[in-house]
MARBA-3410 file (N, C-alpha, C, O; in Angstrom, 1 decimal):
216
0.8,-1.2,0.0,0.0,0.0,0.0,0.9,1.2,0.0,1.0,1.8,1.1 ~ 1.4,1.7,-0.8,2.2,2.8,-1.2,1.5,4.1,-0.9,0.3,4.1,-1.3 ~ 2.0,5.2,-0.1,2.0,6.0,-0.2,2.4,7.2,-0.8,3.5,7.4,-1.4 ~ 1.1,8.5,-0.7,1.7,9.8,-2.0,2.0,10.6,-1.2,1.3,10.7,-0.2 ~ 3.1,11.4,-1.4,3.0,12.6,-0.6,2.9,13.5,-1.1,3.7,14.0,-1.9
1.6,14.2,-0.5,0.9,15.7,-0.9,2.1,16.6,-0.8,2.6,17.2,-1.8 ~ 2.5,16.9,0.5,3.8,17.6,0.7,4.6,17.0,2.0,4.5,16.0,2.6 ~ 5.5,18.0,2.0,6.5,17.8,3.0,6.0,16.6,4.1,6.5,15.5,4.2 ~ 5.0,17.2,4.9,4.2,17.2,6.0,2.7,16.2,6.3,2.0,16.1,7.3 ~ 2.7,15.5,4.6,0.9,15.1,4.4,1.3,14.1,3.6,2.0,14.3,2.5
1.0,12.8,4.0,0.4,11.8,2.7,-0.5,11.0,2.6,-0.9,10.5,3.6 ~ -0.9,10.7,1.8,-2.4,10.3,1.4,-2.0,8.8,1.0,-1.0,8.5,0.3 ~ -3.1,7.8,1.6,-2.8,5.9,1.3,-3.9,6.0,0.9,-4.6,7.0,1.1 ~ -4.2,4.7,0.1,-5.5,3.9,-0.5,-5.7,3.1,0.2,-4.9,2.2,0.4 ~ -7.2,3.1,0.7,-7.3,1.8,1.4,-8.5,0.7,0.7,-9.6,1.2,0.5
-8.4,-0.4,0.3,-8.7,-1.2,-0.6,-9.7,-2.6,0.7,-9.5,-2.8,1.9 ~ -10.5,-3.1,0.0,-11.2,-3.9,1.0,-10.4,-5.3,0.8,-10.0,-5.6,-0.2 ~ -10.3,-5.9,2.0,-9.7,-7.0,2.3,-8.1,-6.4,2.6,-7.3,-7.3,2.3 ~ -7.6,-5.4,3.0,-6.3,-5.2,3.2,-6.5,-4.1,4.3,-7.5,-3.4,4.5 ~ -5.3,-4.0,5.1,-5.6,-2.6,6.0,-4.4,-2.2,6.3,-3.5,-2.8,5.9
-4.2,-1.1,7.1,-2.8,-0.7,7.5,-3.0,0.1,9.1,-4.0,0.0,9.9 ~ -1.9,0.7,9.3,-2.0,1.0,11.0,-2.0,2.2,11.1,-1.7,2.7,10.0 ~ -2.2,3.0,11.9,-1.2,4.7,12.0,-1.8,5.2,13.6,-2.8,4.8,14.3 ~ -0.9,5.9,13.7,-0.8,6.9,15.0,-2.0,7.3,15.3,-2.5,7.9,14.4 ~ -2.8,7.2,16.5,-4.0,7.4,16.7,-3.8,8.8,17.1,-3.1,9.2,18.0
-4.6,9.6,16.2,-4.5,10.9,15.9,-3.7,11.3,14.7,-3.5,12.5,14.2 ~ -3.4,10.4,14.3,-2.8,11.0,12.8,-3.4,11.1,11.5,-2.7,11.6,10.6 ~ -4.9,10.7,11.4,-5.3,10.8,10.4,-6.0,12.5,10.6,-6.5,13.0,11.6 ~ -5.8,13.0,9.0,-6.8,14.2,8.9,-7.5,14.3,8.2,-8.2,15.4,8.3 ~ -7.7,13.6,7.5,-9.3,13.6,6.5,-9.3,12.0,5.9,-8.6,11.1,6.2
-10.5,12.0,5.0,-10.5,10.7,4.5,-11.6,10.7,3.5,-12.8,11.1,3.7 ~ -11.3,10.3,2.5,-12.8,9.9,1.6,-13.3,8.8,1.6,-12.6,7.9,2.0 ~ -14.8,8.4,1.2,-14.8,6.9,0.6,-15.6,6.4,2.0,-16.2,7.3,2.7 ~ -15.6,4.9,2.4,-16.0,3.9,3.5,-14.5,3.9,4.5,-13.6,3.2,4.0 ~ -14.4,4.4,5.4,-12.8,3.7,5.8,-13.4,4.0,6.8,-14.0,5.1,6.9
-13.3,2.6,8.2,-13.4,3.0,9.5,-11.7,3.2,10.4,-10.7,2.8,9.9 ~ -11.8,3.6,11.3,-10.6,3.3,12.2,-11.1,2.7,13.6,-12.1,3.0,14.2 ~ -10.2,1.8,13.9,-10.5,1.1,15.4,-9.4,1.3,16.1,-8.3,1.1,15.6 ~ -9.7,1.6,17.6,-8.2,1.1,18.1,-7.9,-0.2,18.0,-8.8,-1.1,17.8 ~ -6.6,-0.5,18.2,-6.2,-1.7,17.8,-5.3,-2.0,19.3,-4.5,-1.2,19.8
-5.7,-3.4,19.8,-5.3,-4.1,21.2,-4.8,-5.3,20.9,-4.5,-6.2,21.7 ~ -4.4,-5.6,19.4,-4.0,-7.0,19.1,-2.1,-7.0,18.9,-1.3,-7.9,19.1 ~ -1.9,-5.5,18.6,-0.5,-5.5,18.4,0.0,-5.7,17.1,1.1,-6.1,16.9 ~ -1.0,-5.6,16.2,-0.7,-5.6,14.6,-0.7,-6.7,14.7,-1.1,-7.4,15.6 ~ 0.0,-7.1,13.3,0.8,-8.4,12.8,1.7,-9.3,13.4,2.0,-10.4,12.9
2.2,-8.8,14.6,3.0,-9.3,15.4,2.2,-10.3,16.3,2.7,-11.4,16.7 ~ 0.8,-9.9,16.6,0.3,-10.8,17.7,0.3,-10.2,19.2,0.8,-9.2,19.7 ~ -0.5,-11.2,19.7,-0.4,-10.4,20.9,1.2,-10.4,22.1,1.6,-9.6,22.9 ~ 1.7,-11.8,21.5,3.1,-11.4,22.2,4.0,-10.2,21.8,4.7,-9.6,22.7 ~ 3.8,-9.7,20.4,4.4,-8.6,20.1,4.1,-7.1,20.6,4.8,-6.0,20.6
2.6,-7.3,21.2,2.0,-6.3,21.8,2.6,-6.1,23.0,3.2,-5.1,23.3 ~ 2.6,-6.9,23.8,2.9,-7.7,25.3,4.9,-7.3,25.4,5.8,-7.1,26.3 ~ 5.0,-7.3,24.5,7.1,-7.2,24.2,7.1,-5.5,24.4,7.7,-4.9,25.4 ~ 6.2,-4.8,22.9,6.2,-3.5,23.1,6.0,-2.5,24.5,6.5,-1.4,24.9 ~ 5.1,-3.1,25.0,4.6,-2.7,26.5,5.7,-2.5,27.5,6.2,-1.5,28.0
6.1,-3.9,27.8,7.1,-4.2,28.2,8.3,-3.2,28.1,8.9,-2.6,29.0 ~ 8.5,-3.0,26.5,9.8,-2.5,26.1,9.5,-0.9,26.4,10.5,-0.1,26.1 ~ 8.5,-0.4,26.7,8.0,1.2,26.6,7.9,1.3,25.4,8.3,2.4,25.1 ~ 7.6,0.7,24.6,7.1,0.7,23.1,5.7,1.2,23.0,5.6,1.9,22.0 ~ 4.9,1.1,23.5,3.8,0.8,22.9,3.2,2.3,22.9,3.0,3.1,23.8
2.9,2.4,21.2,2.3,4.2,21.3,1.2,3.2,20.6,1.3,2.2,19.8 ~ -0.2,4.0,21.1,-1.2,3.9,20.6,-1.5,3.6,19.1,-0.9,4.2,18.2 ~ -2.4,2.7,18.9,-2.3,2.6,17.1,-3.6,2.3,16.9,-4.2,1.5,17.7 ~ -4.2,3.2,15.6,-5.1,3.0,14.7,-5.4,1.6,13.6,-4.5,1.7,12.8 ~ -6.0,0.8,13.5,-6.3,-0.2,12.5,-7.2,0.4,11.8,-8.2,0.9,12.3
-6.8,0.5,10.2,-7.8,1.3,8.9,-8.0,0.3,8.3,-7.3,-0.7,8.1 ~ -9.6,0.5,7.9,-10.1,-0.6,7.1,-10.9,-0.4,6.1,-11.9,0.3,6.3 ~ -10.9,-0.7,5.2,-12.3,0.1,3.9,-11.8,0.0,2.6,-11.3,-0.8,1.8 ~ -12.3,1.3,2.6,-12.4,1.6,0.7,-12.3,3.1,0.4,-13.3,3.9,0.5 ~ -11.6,3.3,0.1,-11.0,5.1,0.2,-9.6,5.4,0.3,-8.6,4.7,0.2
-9.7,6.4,0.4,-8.3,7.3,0.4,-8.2,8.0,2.2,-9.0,8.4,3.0 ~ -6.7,7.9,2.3,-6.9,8.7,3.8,-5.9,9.2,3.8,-4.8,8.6,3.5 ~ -6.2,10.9,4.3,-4.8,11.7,4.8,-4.1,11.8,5.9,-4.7,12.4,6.8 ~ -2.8,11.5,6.3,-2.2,11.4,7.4,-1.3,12.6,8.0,-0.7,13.3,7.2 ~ -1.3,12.7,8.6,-0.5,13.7,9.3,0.2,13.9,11.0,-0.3,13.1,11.8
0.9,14.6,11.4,0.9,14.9,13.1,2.2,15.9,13.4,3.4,15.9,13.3 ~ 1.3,16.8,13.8,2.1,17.9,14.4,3.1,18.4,13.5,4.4,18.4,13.6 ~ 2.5,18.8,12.8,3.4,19.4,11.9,4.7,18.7,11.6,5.6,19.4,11.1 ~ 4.9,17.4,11.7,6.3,17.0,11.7,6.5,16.8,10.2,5.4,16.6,9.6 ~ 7.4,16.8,9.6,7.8,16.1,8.4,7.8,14.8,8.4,7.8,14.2,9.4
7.7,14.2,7.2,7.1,12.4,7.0,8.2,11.9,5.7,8.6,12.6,4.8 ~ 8.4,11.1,6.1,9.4,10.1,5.0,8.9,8.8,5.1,8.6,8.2,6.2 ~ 8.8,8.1,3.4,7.8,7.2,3.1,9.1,6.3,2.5,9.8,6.3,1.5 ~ 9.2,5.3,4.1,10.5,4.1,3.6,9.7,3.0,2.9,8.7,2.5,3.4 ~ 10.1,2.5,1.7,9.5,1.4,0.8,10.3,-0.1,1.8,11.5,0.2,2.2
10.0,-0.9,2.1,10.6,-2.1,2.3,10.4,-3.0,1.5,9.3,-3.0,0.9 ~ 11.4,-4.0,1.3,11.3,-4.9,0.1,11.9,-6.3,0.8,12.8,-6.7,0.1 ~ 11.6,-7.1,2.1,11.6,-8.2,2.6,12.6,-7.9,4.1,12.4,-8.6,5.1 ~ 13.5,-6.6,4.1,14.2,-6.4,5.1,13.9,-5.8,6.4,12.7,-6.0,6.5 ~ 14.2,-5.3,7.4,13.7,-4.9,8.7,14.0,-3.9,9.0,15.2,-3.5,9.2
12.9,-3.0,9.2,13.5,-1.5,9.6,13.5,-1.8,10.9,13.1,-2.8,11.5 ~ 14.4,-0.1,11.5,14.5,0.1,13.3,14.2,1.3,13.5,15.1,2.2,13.5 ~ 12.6,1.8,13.9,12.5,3.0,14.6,12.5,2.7,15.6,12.9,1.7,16.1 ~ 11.9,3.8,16.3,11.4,4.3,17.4,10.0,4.6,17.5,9.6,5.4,16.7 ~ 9.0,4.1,18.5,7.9,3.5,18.2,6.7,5.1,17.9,5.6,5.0,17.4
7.2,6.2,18.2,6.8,7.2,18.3,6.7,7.9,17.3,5.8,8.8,17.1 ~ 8.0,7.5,16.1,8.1,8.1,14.9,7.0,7.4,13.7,6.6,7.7,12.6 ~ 6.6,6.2,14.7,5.7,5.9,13.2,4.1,7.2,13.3,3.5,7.6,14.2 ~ 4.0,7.6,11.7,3.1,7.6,11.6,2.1,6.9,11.2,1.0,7.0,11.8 ~ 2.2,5.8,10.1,1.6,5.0,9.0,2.1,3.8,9.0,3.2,3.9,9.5
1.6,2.3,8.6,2.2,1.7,7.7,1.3,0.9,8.0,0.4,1.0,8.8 ~ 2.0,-0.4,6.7,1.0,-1.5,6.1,0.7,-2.4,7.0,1.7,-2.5,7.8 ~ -0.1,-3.1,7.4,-0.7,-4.4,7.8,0.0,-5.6,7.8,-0.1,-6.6,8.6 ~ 0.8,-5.3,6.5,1.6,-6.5,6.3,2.7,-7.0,6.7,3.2,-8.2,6.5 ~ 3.3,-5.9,7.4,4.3,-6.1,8.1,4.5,-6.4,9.3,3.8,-5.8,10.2
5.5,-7.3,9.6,5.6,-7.6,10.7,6.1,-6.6,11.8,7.0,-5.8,11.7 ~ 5.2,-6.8,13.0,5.5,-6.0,14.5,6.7,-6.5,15.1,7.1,-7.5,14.5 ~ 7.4,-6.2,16.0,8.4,-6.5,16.8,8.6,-5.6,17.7,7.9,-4.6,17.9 ~ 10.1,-6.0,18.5,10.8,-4.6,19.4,11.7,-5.7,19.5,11.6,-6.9,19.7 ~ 13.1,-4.7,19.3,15.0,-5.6,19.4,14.9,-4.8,20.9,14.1,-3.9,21.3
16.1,-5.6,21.6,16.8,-4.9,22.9,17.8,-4.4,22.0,18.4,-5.0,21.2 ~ 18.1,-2.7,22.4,19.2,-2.1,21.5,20.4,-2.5,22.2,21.3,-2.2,21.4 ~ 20.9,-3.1,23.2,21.9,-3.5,24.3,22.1,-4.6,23.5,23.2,-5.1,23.8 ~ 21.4,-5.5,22.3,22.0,-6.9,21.6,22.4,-5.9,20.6,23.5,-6.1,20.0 ~ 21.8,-5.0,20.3,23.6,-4.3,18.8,24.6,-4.0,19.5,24.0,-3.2,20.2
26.1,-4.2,20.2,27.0,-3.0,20.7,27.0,-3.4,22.4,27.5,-2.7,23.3 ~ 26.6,-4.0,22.5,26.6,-4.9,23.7,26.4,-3.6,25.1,25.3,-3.2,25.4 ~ 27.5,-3.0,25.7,26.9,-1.7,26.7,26.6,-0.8,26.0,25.6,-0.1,26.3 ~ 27.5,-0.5,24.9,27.2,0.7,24.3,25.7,1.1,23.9,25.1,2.1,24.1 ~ 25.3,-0.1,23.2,24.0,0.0,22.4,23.1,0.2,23.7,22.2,1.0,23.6
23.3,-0.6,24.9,22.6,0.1,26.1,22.6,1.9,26.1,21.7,2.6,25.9 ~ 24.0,2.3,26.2,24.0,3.8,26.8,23.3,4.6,25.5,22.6,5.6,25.7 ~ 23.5,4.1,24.2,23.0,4.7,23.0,21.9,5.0,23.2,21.6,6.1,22.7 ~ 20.5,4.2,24.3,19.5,4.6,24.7,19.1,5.6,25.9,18.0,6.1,25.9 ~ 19.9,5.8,26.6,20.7,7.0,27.5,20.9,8.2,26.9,20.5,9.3,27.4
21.5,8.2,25.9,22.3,9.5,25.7,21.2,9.9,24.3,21.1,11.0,23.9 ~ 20.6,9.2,23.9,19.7,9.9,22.8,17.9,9.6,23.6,16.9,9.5,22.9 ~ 18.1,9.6,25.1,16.6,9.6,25.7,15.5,8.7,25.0,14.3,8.8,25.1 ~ 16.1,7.6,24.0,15.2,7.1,23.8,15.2,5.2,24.4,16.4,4.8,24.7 ~ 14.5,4.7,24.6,14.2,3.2,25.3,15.2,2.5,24.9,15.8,2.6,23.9
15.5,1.8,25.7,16.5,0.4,24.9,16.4,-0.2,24.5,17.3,-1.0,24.2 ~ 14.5,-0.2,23.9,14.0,-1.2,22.9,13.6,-0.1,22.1,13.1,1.0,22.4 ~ 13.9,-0.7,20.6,13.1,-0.2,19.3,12.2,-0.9,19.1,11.8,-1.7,19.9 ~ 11.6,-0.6,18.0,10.5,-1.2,17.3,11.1,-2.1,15.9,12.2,-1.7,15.5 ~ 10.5,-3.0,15.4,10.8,-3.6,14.1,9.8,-3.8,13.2,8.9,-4.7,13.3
10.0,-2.9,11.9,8.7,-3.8,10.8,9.6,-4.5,9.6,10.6,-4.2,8.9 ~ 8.7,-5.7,9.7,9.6,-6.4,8.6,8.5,-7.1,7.4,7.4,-7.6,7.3 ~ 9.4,-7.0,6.8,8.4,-7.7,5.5,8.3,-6.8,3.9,9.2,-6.0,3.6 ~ 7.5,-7.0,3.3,7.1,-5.8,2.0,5.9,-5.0,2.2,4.8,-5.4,2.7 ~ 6.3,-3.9,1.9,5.6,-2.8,2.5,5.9,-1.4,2.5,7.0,-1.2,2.0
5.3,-0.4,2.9,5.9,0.7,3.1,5.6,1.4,4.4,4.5,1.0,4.8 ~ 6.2,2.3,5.1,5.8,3.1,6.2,6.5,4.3,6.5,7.7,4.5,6.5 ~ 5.5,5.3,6.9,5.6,6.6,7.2,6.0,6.9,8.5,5.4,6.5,9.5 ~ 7.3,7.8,8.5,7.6,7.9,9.5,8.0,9.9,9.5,8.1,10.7,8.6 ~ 8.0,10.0,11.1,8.2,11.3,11.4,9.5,11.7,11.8,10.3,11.0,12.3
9.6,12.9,11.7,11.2,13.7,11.8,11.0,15.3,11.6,10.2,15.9,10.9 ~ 12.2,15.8,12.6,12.4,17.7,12.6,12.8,17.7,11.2,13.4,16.9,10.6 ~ 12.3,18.8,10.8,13.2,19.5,10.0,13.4,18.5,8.5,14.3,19.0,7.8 ~ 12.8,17.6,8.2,13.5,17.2,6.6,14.2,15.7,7.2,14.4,15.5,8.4 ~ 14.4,14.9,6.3,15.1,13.5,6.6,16.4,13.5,5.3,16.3,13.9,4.1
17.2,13.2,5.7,17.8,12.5,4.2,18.4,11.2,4.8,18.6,11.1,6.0 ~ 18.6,9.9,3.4,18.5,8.4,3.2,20.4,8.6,3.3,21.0,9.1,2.3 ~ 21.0,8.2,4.1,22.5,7.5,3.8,22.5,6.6,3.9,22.0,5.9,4.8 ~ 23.4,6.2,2.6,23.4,4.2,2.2,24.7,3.6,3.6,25.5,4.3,4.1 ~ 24.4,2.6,3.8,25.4,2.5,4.6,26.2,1.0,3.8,25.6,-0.1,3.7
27.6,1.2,3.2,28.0,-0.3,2.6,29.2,-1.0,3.0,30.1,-0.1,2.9 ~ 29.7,-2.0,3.5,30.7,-2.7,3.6,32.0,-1.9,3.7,32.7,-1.5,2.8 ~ 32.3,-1.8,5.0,34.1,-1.2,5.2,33.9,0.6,5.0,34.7,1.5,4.8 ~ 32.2,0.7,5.1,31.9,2.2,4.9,30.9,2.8,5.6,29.8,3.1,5.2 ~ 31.3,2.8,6.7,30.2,3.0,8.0,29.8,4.5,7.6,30.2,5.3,6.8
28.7,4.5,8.7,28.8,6.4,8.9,27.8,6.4,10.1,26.7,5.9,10.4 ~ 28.8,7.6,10.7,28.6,8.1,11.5,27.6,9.1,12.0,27.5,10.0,11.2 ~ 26.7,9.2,13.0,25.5,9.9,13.1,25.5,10.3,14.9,25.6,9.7,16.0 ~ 25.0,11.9,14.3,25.2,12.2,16.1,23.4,11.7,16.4,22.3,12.0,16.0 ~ 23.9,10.8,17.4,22.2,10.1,18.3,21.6,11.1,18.5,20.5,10.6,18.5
21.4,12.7,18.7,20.3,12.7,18.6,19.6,13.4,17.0,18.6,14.2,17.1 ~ 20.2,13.0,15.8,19.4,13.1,14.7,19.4,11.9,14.2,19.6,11.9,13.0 ~ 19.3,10.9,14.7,18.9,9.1,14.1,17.7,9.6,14.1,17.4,10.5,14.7 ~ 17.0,9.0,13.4,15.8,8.6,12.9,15.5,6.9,12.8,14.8,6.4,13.6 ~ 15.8,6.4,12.0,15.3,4.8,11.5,16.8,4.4,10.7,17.8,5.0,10.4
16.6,3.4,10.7,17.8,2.3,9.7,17.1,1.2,9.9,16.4,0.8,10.9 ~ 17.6,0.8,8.1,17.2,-0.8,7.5,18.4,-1.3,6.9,19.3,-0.6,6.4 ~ 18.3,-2.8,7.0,19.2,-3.5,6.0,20.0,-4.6,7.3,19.5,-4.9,8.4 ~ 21.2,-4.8,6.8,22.0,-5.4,7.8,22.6,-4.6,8.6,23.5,-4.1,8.0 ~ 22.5,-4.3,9.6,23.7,-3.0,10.2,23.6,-3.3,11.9,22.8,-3.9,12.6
24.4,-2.9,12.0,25.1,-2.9,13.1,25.5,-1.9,13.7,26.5,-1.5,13.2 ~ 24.8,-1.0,15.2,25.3,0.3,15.6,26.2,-0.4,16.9,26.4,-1.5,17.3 ~ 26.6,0.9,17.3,27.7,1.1,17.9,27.4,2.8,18.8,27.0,3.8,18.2 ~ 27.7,2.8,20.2,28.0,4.2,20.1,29.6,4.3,20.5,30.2,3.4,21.1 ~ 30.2,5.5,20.0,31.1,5.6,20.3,32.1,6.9,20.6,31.8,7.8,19.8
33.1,7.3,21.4,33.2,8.5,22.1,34.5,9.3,21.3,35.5,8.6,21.0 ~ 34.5,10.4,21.1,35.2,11.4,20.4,35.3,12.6,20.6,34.6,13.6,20.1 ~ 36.5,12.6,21.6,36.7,13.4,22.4,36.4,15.2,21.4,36.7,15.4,20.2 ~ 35.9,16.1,22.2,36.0,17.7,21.4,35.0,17.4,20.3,34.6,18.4,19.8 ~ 34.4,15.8,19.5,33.7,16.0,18.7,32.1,16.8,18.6,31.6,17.5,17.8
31.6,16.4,19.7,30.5,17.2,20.1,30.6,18.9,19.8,29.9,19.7,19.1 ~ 32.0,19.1,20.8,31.9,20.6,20.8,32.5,22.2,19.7,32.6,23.4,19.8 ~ 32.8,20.8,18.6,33.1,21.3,17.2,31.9,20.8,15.7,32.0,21.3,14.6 ~ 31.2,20.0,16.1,30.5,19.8,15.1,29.2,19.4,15.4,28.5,19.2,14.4 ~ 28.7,19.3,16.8,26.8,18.4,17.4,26.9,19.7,18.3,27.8,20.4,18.9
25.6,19.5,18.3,25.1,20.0,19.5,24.1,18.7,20.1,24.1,17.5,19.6 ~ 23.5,19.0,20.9,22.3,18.4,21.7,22.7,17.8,22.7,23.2,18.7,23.3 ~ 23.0,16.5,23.7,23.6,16.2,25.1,24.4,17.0,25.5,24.1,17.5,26.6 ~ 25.5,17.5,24.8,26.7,17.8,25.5,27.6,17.0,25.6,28.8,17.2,25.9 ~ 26.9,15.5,25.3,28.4,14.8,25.3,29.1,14.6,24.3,28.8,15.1,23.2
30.4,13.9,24.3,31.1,13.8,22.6,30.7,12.0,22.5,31.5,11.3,23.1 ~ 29.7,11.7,22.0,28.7,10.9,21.0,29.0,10.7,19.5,29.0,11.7,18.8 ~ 29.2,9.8,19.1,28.9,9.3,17.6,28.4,8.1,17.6,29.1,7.3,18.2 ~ 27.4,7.8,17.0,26.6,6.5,16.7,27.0,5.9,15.4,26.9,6.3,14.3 ~ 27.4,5.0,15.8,28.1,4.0,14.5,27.7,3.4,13.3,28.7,3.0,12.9
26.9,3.1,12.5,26.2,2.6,12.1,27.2,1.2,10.9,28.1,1.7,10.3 ~ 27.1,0.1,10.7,28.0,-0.6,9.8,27.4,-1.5,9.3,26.4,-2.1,9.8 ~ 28.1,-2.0,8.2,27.3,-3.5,7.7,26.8,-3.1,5.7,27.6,-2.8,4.8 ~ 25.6,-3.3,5.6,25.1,-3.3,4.8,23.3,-2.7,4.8,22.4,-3.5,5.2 ~ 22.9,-1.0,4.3,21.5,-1.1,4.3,21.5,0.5,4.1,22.1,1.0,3.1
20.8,1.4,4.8,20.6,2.8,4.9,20.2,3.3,6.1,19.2,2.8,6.7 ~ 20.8,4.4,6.6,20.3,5.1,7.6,19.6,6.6,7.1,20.1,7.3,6.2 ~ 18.4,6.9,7.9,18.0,8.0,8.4,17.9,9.4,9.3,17.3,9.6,10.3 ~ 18.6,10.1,8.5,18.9,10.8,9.7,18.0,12.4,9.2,17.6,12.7,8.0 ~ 17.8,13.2,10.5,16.9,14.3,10.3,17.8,15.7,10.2,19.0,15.6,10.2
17.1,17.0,10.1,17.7,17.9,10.3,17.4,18.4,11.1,16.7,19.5,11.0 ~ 17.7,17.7,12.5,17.1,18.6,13.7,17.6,17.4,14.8,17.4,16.1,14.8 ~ 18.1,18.0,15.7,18.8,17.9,17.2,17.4,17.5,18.1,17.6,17.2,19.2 ~ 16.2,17.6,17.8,14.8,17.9,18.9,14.5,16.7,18.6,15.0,16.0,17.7 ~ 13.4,16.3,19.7,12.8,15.1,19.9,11.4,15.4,19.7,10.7,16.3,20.0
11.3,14.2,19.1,9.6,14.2,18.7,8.1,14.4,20.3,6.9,14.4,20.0
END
C-alpha cells in the first residue's frame, strides 16, 4: 500500500477492502470513501506477544487499525514524514516516529543493548530514547516522522557512517550500531547532550537521519 505525498508534511494511502494498515492514533486528517478506524489491542501483525514485548519494552504508542475503501490523509504535528519502501528487510525505529504503515508487516521490538553490547545500552541513555526499538519487517511501506526534513545514507561494507544520536531517525538492512566517544567532537560539530557521542552505524543497508537535534 504505497503511499503519495501531498507535501512535506501530508500523505495520502489507499485503502482497498480486504487489506488494511496502522497509523498513530491521531494521525489521520481527513478521509474519503468507507474507511473506519478502530483502536487496535492486538499489536498488529506481530500478535499479541508482540503487543505484550512493546509494552514491556515502553514501546507501545497507541495505534489506529484502517479498514475500507477510500483514500486517507495522514498527518501529526506538523512534523515532516518520509515514506521508507521495504522490500523483505527490517526497519528500526522508534515506536513514536511511526506515523503510518502497512498491515503487512511484521511488528516487533530488538533490545538495543544486543547491537554493541553496553554501548548500544548507553545509546538509549544519551539519545533519551528506550532500549528497545520497534521492528517492521516484511514488503511494505511506512511513514515515519522527523524535525526538520530526513535524508537516506546508504550504509555499505568497510563504509560506516557516523551519526550524532540525537538526529537518528530509522535504519534498515543489515547493520550494526555502535555508540562511540570522540573526544572535542560534540563541541566542534553536534550539538544536543553535551556529550562527545557518535553513533556507529555498519554493515550493509541505509540510515536515516533528520535535520534537527529535537525530539519528537
Amino acid at each position: 500500500m504505497p503511499f503519495r505525498e501531498i507535501n512535506s508534511k501530508m500523505v495520502e494511502a489507499t485503502v482497498v477492502p480486504g487489506q488494511r494498515m496502522f497509523s498513530q492514533r491521531g494521525a489521520m486528517l481527513a478521509y474519503r470513501g468507507d474507511v473506519t478506524f478502530t483502536p487496535n489491542i492486538a499489536g498488529g501483525q506481530g500478535g499479541l506477544a508482540s503487543m505484550i514485548g512493546r509494552r514491556v519494552a515502553g514501546e507501545a504508542t497507541p495505534l489506529m487499525t484502517v479498514e475500507g475503501n477510500g483514500t486517507v490523509m495522514f498527518g501529526h504535528g506538523g512534523h515532516h514524514i518520509q515514506v521508507i519502501a521495504l522490500t523483505g528487510d527490517t526497519l528500526y525505529v522508534e515506536a513514536d516516529r511511526l506515523l503510518a504503515f502497512d498491515g503487512t508487516l511484521e511488528q516487533g521490538t530488538m533490545f538495543m543493548g544486543s547491537q554493541g553490547g553496553v554501548m548500544g545500552m548507553v545509546r538509549g541513555q544519551v539519545t533519551g530514547q528506550g532500549l528497545f526499538t520497534t521492528t517492521l519487517k516484511g514488503h511494505g511501506s511506512v511513514a515515519v516522522m522527523a524535525h526538520g526534513g530526513v535524508i537516506e545514507l546508504p550504509i555499505a561494507p568497510g563504509r560506516p557512517v557516523h551519526v550524532d544520536p540525537q538526529a537518528y531517525v530509522a535504519h534498515h538492512g543489515d547493520v550494526r550500531n555502535k555508540l562511540s566517544t570522540a573526544l572535542g567532537w560534540r563541541d566542534m560539530v553536534g550539538r544536543g547532550s553535551g556529550e562527545a557521542f557518535q553513533l556507529e552505524l555498519s554493515g550493509s543497508g541505509a540510515v536515516y537521519v533528520q535535520a534537527s537535534e529535537e525530539k519528537l
